[in-house]
N, C-alpha and C positions, 0 to 999 in steps of 0.2 A: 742599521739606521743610526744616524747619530743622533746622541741627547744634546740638545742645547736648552742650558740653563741661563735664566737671565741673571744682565750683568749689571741692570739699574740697579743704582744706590738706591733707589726709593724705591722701587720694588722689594729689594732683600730686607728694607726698613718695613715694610706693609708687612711685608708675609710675616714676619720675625715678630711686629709688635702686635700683631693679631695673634698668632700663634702664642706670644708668653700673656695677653690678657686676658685668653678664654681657660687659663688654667686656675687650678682649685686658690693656689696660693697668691696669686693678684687677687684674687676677692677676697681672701681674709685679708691682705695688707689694707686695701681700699676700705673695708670694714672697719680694721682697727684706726686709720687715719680719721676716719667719724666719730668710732668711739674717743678718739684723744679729744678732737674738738670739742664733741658734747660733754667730756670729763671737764673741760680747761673753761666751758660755759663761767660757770661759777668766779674763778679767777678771774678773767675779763670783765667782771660783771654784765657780761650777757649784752656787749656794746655792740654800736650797730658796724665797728671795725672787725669786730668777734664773728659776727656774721658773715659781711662781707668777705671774709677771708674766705670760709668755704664756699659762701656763692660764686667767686669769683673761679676758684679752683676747679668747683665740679664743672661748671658754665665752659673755662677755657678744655678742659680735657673731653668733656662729654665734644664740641666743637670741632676739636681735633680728629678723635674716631671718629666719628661721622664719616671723614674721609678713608681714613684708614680703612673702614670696615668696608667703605662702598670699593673702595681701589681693589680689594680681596675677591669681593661677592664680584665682582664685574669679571676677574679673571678666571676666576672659579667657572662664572656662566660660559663665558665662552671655552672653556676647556670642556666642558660639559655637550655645548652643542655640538664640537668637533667629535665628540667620542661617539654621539649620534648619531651623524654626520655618515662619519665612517663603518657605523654598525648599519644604517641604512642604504647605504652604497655596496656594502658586502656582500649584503641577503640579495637574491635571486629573487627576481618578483616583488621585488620592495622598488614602490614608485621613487626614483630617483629625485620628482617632482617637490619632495618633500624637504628636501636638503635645504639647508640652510633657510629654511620657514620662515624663524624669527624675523627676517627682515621685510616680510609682507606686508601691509596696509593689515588694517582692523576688520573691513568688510572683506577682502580675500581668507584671513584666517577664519571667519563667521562662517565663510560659505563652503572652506575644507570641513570646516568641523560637525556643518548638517550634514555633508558627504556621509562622512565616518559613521555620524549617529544613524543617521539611515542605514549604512551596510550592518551596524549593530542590531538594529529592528528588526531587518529582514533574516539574523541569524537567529534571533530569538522565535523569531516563528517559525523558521524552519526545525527548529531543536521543541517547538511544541506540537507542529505534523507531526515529528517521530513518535511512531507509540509502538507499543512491545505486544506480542501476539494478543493479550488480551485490553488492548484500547488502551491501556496506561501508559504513560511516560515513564523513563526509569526512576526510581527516587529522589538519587541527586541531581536531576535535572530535572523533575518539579519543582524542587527547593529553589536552586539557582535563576529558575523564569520566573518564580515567583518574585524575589529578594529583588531581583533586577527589575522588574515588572512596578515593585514600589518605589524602588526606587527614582524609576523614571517619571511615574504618576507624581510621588512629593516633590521632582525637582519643578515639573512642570507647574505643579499649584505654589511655588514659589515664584 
């Protein structure tokens, strides 16, 4: 299988400036650039050009990632759906139907998803029929019908 890597400039610039902002050492520099400001308060006498400088600094960079970070998190998801994609296409008995989900309507995802909770209910009850020669369930499946059981009860009184 061949890799292909992308050959956008703005791409290699997303991945790159996301990649060196989420490191330890961009936040102590970003840190020390506030401490220099709030040191140099004094100096300026604390004018409203003093200010301005860093409203405008944090204003234009915070403005910038926005995008950056969105252009990342959007490539990210979609490599992500594809790896799903492919993990659900692989398995045997994995509804096919499910492929590429995300681009449902809001009422089709609504209506897979009481599917699912339903096939979950009906496992739950079947896993609390099962009892051990003397009418008890195993341990750890008391625990687990239980935990789930409130689960469901608190999501529902939400």
């Amino acid at each position: 299988m061949n890799t292909i890597k992308s050959t956008s400039r703005f791409t290699r610039f997303a991945k790159t400036t996301a990649r060196m902002t989420g490191r330890p050492i961009t936040f102590v520099a970003a840190f020390m650039v506030i401490v220099i400001w709030a040191v140099t308060g004094p100096l300026f006498n604390y004018s409203n050009t003093w200010q301005l400088v860093i409203n405008t600094l944090t204003t234009t960079i915070t403005f910038l990632m926005v995008f950056l970070i969105q252009n990342t998190q959007n490539r990210d998801s979609e490599a992500m759906q594809i790896k799903l994609d492919e993990l659900i296409r692989s398995i045997d008995g994995a509804h096919n139907a499910l492929l590429d989900l995300e681009e449902l309507e809001e009422d089709d995802l609504d209506r897979i998803r009481n599917d699912y909770e339903n096939l979950a209910e009906q496992a739950r009850q079947a896993l609390q029929g099962k009892r051990l020669k003397n009418g008890t369930p195993e341990l750890h499946e008391a625990k687990s019908i239980k935990k789930a059981g409130k689960r469901r009860v608190s999501k529902r009184a939400l």
